[in-house]
NULUMKE-628857 format. One record per residue (C-alpha): residue in one letter; x negated, y negated, z. Coordinates in steps of 0.001 Angstrom, whole numbers, plus 524288, in hexadecimal, padded with zeros to 5 digits. Layout:
REM residues N
(r 'A' (X Y Z))
...
***
This chain:
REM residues 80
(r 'X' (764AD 21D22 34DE1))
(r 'X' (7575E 2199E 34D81))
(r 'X' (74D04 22283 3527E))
(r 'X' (741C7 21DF0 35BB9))
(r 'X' (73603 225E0 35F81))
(r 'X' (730D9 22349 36D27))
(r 'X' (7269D 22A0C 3746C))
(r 'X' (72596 22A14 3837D))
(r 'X' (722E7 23352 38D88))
(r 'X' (7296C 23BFA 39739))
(r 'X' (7224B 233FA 3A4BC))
(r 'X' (72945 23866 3B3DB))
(r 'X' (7333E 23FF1 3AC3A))
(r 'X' (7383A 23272 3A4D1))
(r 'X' (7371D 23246 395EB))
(r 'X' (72F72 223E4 39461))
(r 'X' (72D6E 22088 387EF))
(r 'X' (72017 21ABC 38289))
(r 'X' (722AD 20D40 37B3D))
(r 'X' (72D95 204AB 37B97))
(r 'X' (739DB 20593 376F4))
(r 'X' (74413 1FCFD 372E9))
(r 'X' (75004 20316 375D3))
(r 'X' (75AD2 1FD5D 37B10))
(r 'X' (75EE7 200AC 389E1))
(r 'X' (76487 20BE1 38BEB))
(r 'X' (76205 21322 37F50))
(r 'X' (764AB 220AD 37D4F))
(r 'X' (759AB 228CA 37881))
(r 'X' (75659 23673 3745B))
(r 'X' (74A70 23C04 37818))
(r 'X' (7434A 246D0 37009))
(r 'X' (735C6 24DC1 375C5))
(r 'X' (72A73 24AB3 36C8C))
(r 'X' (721A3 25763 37012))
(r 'X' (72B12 262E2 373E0))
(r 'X' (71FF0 26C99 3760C))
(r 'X' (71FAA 276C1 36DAF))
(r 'X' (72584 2847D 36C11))
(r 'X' (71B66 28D84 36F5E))
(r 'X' (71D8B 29973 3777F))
(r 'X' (71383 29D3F 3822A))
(r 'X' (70D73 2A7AE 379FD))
(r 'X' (70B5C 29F39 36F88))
(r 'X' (706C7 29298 3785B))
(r 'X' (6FD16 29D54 37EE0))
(r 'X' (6F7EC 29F5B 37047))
(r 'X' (6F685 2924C 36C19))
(r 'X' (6EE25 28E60 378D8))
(r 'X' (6E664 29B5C 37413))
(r 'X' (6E3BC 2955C 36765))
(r 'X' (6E18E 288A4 36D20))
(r 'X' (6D756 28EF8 37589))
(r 'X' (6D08C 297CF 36C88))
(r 'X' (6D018 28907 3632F))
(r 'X' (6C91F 2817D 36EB4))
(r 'X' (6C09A 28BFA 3702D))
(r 'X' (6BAC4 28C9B 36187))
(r 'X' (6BA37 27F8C 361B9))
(r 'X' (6B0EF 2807E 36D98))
(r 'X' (6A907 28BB5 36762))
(r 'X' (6A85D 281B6 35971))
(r 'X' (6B0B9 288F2 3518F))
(r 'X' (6B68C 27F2F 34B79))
(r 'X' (6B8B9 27A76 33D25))
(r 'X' (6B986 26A7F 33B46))
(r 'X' (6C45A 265DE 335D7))
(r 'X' (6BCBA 260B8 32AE9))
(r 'X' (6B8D6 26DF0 32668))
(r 'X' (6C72E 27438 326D4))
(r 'X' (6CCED 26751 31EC5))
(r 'X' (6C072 268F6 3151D))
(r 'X' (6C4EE 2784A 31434))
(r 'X' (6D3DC 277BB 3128A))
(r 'X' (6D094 26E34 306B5))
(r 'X' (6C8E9 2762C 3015C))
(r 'X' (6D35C 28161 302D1))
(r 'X' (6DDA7 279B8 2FBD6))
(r 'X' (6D4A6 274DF 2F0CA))
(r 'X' (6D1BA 282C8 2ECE2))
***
């Protein structure tokens, strides 16, 4: 069995697939759901939108650190 990776897209309640595929008529397939969502509770979705928020936020007010300076830092860290 050989396995075949296909993307496509769920359009009018019909799974329709991206590309082409060369399969022959009829051909049985299994379909697995790339992006399940994720297993977060409200409590802890309601905390991560928090965090989110209070991010965008120091961002706004320049409170930021570039990634240059934090890769320049944690190299220093491991050299010592």
């Amino acid at each position: 069995m050989t396995m075949l990776t296909v993307r496509g897209r769920v359009r009018g309640g019909r799974l329709v697939v991206d590309e082409p595929v060369e399969l022959p008529e009829n051909t049985e397939v299994e379909l697995a759901i790339a992006d399940a969502g994720d297993d977060l509770d409200a409590a802890d979705r309601e905390r991560l939108h928090a965090s989110i928020l209070r991010g965008a936020e120091q961002v706004e007010r320049g409170e930021v650190v570039s990634a240059e300076q934090v890769l320049a830092e944690l190299s220093a860290d491991s050299s010592e």
